[in-house]
C-alpha positions as CSV (number, residue, x, y, z in Angstrom):
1,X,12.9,15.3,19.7
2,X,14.5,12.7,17.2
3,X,12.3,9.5,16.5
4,X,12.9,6.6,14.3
5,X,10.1,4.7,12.5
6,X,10.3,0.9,11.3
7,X,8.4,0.1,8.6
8,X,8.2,-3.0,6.1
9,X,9.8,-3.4,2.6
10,X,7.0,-3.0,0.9
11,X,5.4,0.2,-0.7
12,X,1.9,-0.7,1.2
13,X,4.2,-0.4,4.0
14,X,5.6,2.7,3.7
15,X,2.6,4.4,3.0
16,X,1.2,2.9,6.6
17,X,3.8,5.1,8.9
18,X,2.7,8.7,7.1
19,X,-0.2,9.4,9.2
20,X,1.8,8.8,12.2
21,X,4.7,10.9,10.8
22,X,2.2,13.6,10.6
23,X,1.0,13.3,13.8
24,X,4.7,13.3,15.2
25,X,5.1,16.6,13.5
26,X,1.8,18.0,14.5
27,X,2.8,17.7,18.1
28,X,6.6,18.1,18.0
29,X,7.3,21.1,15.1
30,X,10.7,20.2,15.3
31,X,10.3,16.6,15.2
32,X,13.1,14.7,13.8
33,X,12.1,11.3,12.3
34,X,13.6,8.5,10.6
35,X,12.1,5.2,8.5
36,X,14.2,2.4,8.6
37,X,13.2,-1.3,7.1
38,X,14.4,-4.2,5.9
39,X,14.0,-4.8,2.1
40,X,15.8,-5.1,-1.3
41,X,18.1,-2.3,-2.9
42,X,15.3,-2.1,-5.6
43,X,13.0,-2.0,-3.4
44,X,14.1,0.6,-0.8
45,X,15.0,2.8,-4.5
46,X,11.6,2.5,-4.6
47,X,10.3,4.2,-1.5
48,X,13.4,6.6,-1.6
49,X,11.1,8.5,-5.1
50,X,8.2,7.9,-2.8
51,X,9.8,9.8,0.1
52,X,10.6,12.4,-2.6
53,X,6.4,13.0,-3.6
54,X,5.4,12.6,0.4
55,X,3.7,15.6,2.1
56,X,5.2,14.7,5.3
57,X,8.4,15.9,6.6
58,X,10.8,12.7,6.5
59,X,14.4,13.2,7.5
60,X,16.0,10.2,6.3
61,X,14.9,6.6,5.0
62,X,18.1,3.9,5.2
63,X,17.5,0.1,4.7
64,X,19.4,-2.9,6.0
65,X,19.2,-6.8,4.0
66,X,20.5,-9.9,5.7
67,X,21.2,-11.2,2.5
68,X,23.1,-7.8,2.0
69,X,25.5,-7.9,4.5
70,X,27.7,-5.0,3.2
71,X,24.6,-3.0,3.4
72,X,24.0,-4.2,6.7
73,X,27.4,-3.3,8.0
74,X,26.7,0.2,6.6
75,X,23.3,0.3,7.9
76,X,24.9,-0.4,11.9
77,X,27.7,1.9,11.3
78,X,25.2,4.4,9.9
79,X,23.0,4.0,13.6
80,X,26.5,4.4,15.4
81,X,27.1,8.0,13.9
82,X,23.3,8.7,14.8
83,X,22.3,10.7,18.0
84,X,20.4,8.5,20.2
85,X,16.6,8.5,19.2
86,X,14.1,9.6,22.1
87,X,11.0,7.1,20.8
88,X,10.6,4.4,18.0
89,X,8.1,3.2,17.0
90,X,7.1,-0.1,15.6
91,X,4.0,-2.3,14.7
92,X,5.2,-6.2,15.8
93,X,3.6,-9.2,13.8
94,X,3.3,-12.6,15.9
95,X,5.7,-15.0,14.5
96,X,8.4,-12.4,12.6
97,X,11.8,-11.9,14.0
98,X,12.6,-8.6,14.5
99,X,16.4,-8.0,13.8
100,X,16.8,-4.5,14.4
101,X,15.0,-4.5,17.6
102,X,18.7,-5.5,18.5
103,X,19.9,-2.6,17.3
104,X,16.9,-0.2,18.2
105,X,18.0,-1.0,21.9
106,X,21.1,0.4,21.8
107,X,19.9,3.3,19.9
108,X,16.4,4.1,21.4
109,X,15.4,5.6,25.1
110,X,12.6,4.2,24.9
111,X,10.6,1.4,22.0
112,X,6.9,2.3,21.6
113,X,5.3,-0.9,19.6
114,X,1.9,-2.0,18.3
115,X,1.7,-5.7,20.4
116,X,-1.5,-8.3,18.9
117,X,-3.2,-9.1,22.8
118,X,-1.7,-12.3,23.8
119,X,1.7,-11.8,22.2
120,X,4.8,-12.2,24.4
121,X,6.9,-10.0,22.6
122,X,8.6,-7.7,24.6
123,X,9.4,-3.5,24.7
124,X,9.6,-0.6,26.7
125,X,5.8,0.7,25.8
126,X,3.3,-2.0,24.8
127,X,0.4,-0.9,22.7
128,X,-2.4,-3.8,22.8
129,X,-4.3,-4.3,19.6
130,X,-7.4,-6.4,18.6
131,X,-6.5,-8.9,15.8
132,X,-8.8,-7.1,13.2
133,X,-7.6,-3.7,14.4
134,X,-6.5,-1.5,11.0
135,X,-2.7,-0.4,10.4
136,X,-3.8,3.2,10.6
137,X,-5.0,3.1,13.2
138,X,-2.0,0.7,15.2
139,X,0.1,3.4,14.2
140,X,-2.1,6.7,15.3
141,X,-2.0,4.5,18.2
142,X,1.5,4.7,19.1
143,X,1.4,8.3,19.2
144,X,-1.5,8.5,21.6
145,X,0.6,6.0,24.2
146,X,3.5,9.0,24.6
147,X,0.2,11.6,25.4
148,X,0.4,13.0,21.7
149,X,-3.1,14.9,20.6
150,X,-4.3,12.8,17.5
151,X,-7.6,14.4,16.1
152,X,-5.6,14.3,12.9
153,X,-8.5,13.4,10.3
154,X,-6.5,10.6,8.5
155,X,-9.3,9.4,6.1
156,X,-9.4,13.3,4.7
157,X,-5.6,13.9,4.6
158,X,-3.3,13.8,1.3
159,X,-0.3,11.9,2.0
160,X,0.8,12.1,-1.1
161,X,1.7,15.1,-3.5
162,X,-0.3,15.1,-6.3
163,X,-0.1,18.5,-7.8
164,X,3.5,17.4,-8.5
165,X,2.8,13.6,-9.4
166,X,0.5,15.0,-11.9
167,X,3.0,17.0,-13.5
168,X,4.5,13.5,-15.0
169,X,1.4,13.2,-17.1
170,X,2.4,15.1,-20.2
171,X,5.4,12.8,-20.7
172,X,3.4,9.5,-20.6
173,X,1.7,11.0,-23.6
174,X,-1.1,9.5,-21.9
175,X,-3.6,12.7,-21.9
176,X,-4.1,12.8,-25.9
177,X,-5.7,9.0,-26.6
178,X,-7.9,9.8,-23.0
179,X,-11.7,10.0,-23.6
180,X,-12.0,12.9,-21.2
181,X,-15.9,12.6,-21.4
182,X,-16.2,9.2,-20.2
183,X,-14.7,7.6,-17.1
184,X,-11.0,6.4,-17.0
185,X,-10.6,3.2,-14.4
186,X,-7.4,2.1,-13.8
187,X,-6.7,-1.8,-12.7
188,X,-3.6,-3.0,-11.0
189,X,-3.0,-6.1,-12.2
190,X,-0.4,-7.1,-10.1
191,X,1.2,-7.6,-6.6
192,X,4.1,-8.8,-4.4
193,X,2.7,-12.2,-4.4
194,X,0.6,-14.1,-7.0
195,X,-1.3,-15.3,-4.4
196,X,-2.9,-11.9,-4.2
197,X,-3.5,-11.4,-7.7
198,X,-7.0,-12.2,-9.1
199,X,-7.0,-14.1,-12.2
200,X,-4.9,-12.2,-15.1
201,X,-8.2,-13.9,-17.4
202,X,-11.0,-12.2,-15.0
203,X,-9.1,-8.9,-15.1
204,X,-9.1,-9.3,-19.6
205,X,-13.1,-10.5,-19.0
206,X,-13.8,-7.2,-16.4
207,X,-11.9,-5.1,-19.3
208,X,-14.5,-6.1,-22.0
209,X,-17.5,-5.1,-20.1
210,X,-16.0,-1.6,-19.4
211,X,-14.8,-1.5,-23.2
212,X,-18.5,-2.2,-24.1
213,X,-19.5,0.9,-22.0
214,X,-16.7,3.2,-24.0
215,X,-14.9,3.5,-20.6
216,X,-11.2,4.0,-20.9
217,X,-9.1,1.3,-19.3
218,X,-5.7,2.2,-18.5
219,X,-4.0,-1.3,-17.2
220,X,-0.8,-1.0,-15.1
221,X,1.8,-3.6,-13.5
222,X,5.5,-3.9,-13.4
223,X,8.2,-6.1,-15.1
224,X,7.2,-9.1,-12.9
225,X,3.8,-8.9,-14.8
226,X,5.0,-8.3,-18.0
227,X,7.2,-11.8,-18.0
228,X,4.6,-13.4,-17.0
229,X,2.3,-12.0,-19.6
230,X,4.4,-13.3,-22.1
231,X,3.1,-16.6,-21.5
232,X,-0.3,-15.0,-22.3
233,X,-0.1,-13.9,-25.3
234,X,-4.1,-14.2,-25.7
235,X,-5.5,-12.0,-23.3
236,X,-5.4,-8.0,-23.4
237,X,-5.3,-7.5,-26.6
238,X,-9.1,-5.5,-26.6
239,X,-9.1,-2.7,-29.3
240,X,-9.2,0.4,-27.0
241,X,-7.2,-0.9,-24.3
242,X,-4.1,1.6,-22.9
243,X,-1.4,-1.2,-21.9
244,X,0.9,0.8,-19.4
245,X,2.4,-2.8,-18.2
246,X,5.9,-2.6,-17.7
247,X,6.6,0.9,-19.1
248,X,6.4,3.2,-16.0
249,X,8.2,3.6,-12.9
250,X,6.6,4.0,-9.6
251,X,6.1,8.0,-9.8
252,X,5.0,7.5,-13.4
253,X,2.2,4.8,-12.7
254,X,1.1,7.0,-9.4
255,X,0.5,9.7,-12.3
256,X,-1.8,7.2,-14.3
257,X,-3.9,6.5,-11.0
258,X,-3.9,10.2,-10.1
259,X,-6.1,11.2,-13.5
260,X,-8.4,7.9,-12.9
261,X,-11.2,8.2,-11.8
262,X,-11.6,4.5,-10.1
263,X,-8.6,2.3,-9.5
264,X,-9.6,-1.4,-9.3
265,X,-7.1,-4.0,-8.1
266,X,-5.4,-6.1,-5.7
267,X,-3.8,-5.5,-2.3
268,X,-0.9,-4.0,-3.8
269,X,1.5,-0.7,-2.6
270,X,-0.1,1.6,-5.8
271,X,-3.6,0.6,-4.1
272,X,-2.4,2.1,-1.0
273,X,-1.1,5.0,-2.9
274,X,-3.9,6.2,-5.0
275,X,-5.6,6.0,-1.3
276,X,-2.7,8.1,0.3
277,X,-3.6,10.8,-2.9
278,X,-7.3,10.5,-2.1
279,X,-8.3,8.5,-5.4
280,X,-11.3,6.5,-5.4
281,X,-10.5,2.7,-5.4
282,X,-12.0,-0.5,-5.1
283,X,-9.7,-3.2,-4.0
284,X,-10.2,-7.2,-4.3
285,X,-9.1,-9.0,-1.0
286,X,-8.5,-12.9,-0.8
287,X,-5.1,-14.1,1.9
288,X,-4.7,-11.0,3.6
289,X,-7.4,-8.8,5.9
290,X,-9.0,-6.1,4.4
291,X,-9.9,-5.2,8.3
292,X,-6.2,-4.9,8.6
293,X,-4.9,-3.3,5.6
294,X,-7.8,-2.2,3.3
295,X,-7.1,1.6,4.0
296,X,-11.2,3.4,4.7
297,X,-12.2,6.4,2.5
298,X,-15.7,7.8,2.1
299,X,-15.0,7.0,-1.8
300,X,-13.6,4.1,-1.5
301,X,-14.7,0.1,-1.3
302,X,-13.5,-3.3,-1.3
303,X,-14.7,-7.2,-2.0
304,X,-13.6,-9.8,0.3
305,X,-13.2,-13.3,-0.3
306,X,-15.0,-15.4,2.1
307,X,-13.2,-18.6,0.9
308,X,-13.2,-21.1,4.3
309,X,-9.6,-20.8,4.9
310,X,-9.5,-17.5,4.4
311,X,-11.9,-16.7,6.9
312,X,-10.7,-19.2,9.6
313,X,-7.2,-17.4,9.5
314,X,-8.4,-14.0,10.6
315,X,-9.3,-15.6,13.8
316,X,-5.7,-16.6,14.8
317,X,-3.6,-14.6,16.4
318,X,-0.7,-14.9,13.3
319,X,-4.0,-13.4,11.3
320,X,-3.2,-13.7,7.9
321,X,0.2,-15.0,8.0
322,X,-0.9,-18.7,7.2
323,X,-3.0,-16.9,4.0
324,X,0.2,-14.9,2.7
325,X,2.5,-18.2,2.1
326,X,-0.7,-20.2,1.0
327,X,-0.1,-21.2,-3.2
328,X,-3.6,-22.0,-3.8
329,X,-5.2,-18.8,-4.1
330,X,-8.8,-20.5,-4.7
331,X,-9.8,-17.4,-2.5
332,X,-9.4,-15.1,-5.4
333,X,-10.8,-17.4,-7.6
334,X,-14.1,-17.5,-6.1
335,X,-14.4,-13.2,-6.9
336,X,-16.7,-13.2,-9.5
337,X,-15.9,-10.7,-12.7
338,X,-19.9,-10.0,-12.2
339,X,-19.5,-9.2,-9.1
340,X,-16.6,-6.8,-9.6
341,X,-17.9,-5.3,-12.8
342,X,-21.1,-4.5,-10.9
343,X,-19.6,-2.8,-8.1
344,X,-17.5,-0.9,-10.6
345,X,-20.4,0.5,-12.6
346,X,-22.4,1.2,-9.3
347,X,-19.3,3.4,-7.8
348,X,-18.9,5.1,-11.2
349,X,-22.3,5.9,-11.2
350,X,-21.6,7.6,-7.7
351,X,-18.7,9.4,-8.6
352,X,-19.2,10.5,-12.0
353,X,-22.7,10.1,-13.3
354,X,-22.2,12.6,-15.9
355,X,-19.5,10.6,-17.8
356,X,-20.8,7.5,-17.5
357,X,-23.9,8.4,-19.5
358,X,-22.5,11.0,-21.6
């Protein structure tokens, strides 16, 4: 059977639907699927490298961009050349249009979609959810609603190569200024909002600490952080220090994060990555719900905010939409350094003891 998938712009995103594509193809060997979203050209080139490192089957990705509407005329006349689809599948958010529902319609027998209880919004197959209910899960859910077996053991699985994202490293020249008998944590600086980030200073304090324990930092963000960096000229300057910031692309940093041994950061699509490759991470939480999105591993941990606001909008049924647009992001501000730094030492003294005392 053919179905079609409709994900969000973001890498986070993208990385959300692979269980369920695996699922699909678990169940239907000669499955068919499609991702569709609505993003940026940068950012759809983005997932299109990602769709090349996957280890699920994924037929074809397309985009469309209503400030794009070239690419949108494409993307329609694109569907029109399509066979009909016999499921899609979509996770609805209270509050967000949905554009190519429109389209999906005329292209779909039937529209199988994640629906928060107490939503009006409308399709062929609802799928109720609780508002803390995690992504993963929404989606595994979809394919139970068409009577799919899904004993798929998602917080095991690789969804992402990384025998070949690993074959990168030698050209990072990364390897050769690596202390390979001491830890190597990895922090993700940055993410698709500032209100997400915690403070660039707390992330230069945090690196200190671990530069006192001879732990190799590797730092990592993307030209957005690098701009804004050069404001700040001051901070990460630490002898020691491997600045990566604006000097890989997406395939390159996933490299970086699949030699580390603990990726600290913010909710941010390499986060969700190094999970999808089975790294260990722990991830710092403040407008959106870790319940939600914080993707569970046995190796894995987060800190939440508990900032007022932050809590109160988990309880509405736009969740964390009110948190996302917020500017003040006091709810990041209130995460400690000490508080991060000890939870990194106590999970590197779980997963490599060895190094950290050597």
């Amino acid at each position: 059977m053919r179905y079609l998938i409709y994900g969000g712009p973001g890498i986070g995103d993208f990385i959300f639907v692979l269980p369920l594509i695996k699922i699909l193809h678990m169940n239907d060997p000669e499955a068919v699927v499609d991702v569709f979203c609505g993003a940026k050209k940068t950012s759809f080139e983005i997932l299109e490298r990602l769709t090349s490192v996957t280890t699920v089957d994924i037929n074809k990705i397309s985009y469309y961009a209503l400030k794009e509407p070239l690419q949108t005329s494409k993307f329609v006349l694109d569907f029109l050349l399509r066979k009909r689809y016999d499921y899609e599948f979509l996770r609805h958010h209270p509050g967000h249009t949905h554009y190519p529902y429109l389209v999906e319609k005329f292209f779909c027998k039937k529209t199988v979609c994640s629906v928060i209880k107490g939503d009006s919004f409308k399709c062929d197959i609802p799928v109720f959810r609780d508002l803390n209910e995690n992504i993963i899960d929404s989606y595994v859910n979809l394919a139970r609603a068409i009577g799919y077996e899904t004993s798929l053991d998602v917080n095991s699985e690789k969804f992402l190569d990384i025998e070949s994202i690993r074959n990168l490293l030698p050209s990072l020249n990364i390897l050769p200024i690596i202390n390979q008998n001491k830890p190597s944590v990895s922090l993700l600086i940055g993410s698709n909002g500032p209100n997400k980030n915690w403070p660039y200073w707390y992330f230069d304090k945090l690196i200190s600490l671990l530069l006192e324990k001879k732990i190799n930092v590797i730092i990592l963000g993307g030209q957005r952080e690098k701009e804004i960096l050069k404001s700040h000229p001051e901070i990460f300057q630490q002898n020691g220090i491997i600045n990566m910031i604006g000097k890989c692309n997406i395939l390159e940093s996933l490299a970086i994060l699949s030699m580390s041994d603990l990726v600290v950061g913010n909710d941010t699509g390499p986060m969700h990555c190094a999970w999808a490759m089975h790294i260990p991470c722990l991830s710092l939480w403040g407008p959106s719900n870790p319940l939600v999105f914080h993707l569970p591993r046995k190796n894995s941990s987060y800190i939440a905010s508990n900032y007022e606001c932050t809590l109160a909008s988990r309880e509405s049924i736009n969740n964390d939409t009110p948190c996302v647009v917020c500017k003040n992001n006091m709810c990041m501000q209130v995460i400690t350094v000490e508080t991060v730094y000890d939870k990194v030492m106590s999970m590197l003294n779980e997963l490599c003891p060895v190094k950290l005392r050597s």
